[in-house]
N, C-alpha and C positions, 0 to 999 in steps of 0.2 A: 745611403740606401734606405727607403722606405718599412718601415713595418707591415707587416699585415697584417688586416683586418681580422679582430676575432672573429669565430665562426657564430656564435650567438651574440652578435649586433641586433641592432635594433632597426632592422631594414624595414622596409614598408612592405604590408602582408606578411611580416613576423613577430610572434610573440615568444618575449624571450624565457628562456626555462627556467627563470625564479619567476615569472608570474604564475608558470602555468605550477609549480611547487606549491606557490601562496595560494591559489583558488584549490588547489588539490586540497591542502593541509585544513583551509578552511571548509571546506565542502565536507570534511570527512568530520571534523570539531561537530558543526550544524545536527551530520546526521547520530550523530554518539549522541548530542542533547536532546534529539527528537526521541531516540531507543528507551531513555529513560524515563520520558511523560507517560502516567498513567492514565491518562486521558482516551477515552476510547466512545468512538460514534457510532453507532448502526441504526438498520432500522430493515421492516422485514418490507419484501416488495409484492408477495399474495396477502394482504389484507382481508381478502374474501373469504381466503379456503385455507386458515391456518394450519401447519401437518403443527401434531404435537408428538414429539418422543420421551419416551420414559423410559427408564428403569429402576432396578433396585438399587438403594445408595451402598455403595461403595463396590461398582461392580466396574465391570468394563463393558457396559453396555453402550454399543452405538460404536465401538471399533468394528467389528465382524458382519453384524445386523443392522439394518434400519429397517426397522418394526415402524408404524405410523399409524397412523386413525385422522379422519379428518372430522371435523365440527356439523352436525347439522344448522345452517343458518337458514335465514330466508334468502332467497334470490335476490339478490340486487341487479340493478340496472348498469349494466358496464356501456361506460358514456365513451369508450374506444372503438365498438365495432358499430359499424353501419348496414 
């Protein structure tokens, strides 16, 4: 009498569930050592008409309110509208 075939073979169009564990286990490793870089990029995207917010230190200002004032600059030439 014949054996049957496990049910997680390695058919074609199937990945079998210890790769898809290994790329899990590793995907999750990757994002844990990302969480811990204190590396951090920004950059602001109004250059022209910066908002500034303030408040008094050690308050909670900017939970509730955003208060703002913007900059008197000179007009610049926006090289986007036609």
């Amino acid at each position: 009498m014949d054996r049957p075939q496990p049910v997680l073979s390695c058919q074609p169009g199937f990945i079998p569930l210890q790769r898809i564990c290994r790329l899990t286990v590793l995907f999750l490793v990757i994002i844990h050592c990302c969480s811990w870089s204190s590396v951090v990029w920004s950059f602001n995207l109004d250059i022209h008409a910066p908002i500034f917010k303030i408040g008094p230190n050690d308050s909670y200002f900017g939970f509730a309110v955003a208060e703002h004032f913007k900059v008197d600059r000179p007009e610049r030439k926006n090289f986007f509208k036609h």
